[in-house]
C-alpha atoms as a printed R data frame, in Angstrom:
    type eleno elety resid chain resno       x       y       z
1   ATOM     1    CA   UNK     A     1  20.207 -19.111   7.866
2   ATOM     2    CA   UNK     A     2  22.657 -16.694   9.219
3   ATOM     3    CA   UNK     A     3  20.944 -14.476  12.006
4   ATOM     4    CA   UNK     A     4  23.063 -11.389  10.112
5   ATOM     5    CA   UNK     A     5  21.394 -12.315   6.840
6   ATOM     6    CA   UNK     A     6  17.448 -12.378   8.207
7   ATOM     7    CA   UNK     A     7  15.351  -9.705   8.554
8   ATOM     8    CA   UNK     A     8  12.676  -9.660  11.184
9   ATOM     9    CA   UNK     A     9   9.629  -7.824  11.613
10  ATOM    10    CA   UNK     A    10   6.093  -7.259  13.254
11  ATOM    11    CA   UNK     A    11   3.327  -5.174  12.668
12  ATOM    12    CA   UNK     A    12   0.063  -4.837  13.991
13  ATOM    13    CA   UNK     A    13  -3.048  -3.923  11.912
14  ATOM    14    CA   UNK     A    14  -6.546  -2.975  13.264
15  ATOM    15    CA   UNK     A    15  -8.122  -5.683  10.944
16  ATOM    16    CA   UNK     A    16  -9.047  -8.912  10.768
17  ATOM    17    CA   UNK     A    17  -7.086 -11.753   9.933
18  ATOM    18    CA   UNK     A    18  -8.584 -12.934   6.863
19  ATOM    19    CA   UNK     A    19  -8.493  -9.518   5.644
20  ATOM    20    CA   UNK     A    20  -4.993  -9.040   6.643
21  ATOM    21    CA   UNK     A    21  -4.388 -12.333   5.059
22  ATOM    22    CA   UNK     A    22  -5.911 -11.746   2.108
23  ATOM    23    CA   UNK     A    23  -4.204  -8.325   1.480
24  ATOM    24    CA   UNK     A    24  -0.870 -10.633   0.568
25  ATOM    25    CA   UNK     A    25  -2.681 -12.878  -2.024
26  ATOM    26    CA   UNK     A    26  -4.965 -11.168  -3.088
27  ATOM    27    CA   UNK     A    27  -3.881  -9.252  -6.423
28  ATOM    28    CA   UNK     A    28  -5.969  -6.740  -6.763
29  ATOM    29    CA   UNK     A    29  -5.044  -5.226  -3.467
30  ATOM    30    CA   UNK     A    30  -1.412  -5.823  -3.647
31  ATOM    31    CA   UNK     A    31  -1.009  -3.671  -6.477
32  ATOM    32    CA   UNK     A    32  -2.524  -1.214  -3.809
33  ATOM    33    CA   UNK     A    33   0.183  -1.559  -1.384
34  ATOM    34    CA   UNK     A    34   3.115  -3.924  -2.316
35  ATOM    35    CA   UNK     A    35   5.946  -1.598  -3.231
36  ATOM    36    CA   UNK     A    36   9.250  -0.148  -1.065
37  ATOM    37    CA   UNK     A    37   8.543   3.340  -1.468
38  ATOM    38    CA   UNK     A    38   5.152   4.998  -0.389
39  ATOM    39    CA   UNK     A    39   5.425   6.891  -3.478
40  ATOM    40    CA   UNK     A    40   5.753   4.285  -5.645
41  ATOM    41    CA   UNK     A    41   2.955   2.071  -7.545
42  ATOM    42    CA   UNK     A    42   2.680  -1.634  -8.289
43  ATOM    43    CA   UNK     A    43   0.990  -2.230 -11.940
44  ATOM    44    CA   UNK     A    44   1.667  -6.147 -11.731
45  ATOM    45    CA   UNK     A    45   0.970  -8.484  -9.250
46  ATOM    46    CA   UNK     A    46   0.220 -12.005  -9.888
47  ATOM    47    CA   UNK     A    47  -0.822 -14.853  -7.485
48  ATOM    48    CA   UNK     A    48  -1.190 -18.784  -8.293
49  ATOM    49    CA   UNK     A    49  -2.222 -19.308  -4.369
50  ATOM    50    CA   UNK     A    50  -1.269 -23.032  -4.289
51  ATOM    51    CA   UNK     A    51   2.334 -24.746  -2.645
52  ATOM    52    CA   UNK     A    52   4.192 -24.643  -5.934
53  ATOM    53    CA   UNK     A    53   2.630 -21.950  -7.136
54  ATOM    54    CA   UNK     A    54   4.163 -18.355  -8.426
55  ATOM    55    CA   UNK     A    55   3.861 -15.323  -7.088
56  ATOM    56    CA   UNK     A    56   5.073 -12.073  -8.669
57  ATOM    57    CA   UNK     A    57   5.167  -8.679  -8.278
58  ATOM    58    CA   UNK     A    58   6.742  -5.525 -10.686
59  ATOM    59    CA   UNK     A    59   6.778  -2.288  -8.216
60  ATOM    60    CA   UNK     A    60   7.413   1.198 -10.138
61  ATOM    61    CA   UNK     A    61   9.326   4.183  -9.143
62  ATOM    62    CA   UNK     A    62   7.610   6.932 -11.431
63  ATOM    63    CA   UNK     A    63   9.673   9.646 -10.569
64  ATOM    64    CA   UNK     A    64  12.543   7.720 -12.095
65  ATOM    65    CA   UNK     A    65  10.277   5.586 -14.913
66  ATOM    66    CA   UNK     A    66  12.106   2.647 -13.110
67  ATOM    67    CA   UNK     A    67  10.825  -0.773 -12.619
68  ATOM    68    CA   UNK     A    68  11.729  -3.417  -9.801
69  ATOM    69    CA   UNK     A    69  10.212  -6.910 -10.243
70  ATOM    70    CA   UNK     A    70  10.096  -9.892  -8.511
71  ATOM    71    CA   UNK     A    71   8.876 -13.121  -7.208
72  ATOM    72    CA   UNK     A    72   9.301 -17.062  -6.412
73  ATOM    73    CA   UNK     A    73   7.018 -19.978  -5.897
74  ATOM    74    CA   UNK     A    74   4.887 -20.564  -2.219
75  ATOM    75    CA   UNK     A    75   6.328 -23.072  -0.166
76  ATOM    76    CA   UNK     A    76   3.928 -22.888   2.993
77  ATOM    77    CA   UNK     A    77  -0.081 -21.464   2.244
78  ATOM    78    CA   UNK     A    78  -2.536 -22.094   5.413
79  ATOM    79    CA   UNK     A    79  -5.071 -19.458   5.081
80  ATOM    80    CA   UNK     A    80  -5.032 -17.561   7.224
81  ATOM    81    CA   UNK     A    81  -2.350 -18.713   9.442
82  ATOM    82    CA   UNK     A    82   0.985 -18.480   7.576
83  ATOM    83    CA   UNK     A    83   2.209 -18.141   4.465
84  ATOM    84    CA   UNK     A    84   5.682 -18.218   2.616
85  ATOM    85    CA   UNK     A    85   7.680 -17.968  -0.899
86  ATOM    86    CA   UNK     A    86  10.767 -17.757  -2.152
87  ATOM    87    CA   UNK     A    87  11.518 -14.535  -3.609
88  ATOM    88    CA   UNK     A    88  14.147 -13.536  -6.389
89  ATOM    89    CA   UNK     A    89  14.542 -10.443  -8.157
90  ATOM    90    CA   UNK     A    90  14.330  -9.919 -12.056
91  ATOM    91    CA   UNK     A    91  18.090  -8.630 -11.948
92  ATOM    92    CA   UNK     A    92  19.621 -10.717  -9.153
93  ATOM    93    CA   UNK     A    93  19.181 -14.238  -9.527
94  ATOM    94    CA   UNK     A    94  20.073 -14.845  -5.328
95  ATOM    95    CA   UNK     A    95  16.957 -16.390  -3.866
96  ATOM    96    CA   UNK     A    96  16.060 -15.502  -0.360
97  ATOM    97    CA   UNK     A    97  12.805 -16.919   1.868
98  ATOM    98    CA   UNK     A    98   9.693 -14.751   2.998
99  ATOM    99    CA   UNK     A    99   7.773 -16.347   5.734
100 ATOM   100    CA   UNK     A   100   4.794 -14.738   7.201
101 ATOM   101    CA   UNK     A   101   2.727 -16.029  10.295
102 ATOM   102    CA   UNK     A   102  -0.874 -14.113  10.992
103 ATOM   103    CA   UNK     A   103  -2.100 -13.982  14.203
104 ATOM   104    CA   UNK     A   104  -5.791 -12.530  15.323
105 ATOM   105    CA   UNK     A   105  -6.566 -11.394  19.149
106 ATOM   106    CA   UNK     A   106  -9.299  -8.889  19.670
107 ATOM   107    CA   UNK     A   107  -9.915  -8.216  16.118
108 ATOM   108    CA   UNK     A   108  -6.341  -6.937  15.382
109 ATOM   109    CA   UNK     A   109  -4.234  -9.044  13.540
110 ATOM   110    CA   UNK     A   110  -0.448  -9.120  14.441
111 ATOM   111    CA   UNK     A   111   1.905 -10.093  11.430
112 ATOM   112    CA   UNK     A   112   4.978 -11.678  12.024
113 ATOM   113    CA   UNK     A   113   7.815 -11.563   9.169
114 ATOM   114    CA   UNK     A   114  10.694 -13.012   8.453
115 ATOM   115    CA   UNK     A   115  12.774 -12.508   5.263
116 ATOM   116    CA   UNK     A   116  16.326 -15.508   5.706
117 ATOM   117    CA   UNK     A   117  19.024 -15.560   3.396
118 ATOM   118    CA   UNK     A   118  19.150 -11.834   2.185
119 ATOM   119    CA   UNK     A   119  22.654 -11.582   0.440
120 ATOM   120    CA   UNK     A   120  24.494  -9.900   3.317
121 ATOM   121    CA   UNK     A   121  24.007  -7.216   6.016
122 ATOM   122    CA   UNK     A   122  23.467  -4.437   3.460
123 ATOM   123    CA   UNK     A   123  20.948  -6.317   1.976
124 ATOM   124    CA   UNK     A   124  18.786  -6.509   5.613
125 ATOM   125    CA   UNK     A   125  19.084  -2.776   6.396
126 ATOM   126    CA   UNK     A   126  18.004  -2.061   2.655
127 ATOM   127    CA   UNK     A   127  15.378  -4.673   2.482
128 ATOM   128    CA   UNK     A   128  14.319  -3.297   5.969
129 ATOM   129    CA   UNK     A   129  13.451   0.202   5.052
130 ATOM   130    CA   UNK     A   130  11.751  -1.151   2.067
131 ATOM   131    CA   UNK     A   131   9.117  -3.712   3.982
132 ATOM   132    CA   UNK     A   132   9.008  -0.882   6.598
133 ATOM   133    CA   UNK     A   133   7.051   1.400   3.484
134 ATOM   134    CA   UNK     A   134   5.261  -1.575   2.552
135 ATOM   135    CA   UNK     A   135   4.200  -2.257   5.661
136 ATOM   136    CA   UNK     A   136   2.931   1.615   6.110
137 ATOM   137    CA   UNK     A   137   1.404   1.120   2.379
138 ATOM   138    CA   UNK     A   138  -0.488  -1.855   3.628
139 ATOM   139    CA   UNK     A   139  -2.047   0.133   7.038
140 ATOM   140    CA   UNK     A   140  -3.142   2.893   4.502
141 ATOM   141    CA   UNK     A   141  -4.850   0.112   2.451
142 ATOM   142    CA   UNK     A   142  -6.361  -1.639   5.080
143 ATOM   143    CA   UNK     A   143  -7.712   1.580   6.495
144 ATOM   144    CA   UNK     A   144  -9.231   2.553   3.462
145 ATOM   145    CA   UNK     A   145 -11.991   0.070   4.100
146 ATOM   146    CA   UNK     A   146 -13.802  -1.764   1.159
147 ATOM   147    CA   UNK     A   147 -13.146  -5.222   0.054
148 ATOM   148    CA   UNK     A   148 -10.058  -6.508   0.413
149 ATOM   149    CA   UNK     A   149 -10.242  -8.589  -2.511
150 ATOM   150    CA   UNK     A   150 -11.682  -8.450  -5.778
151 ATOM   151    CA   UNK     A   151 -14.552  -5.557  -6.039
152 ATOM   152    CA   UNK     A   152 -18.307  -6.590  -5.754
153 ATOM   153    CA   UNK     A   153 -19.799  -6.445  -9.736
């Protein structure tokens, strides 16, 4: 992959890694977080946590009644060390790689991302600003405290 077509990024949360970790399979919290605007929402997010298995996500602009879905199949899952999946969206059939390595050092967790084969240059600044909200989304939803995955009954 093209160097002008990849997108790189790294964030560090003040959480553990297996929370971190689970924050990006786990659906109930990715509807919390997992959309390109901070004002946005995410109603759908699915996960079949498995190599082969889908992942998919529908993120909704309300302001605009818009919806932008998405998703792919995992190629890499090593709780909760790396993960990665293909990722195509519902009205663009070009399919582009999401690989994400999490690493844990005195109880922060740094996460390393790399999005290859984005369409062209365009397509890395826009994605860019988009992951960069997501990203923010995600702090606020790690901060938030409370499970991380599904709620206690």
């Amino acid at each position: 992959m093209s160097a002008r077509t990849t997108l790189r990024m790294k964030r560090t949360y003040d959480a553990p890694v297996e929370r971190v970790f689970d924050a990006w399979t786990s659906e109930e919290v990715m509807r919390r977080w997992f959309h390109g605007q901070h004002e946005w929402e995410t109603p759908e997010a699915a996960v079949d946590l498995r190599v082969g298995g889908a992942v998919r996500v529908v993120m909704r602009d309300p302001a605009e009644e818009v919806d932008h879905g998405g998703g792919g199949r995992y190629t890499v899952v090593d709780p909760p060390h790396r993960l990665a999946f293909t990722w195509v969206w519902d009205d663009d059939p070009y399919e582009s790689l999401i690989e994400i390595e999490f690493e844990e050092s005195g109880g922060a967790t740094t996460v390393r991302f790399t999005h290859s084969g984005l369409r062209d240059e365009e397509a890395v600044r826009s994605h860019e600003g988009g992951w960069g909200n997501a990203f923010d989304n995600l702090q606020r939803a790690l901060e938030e405290g409370g499970p991380t995955s599904a709620p206690a009954a």
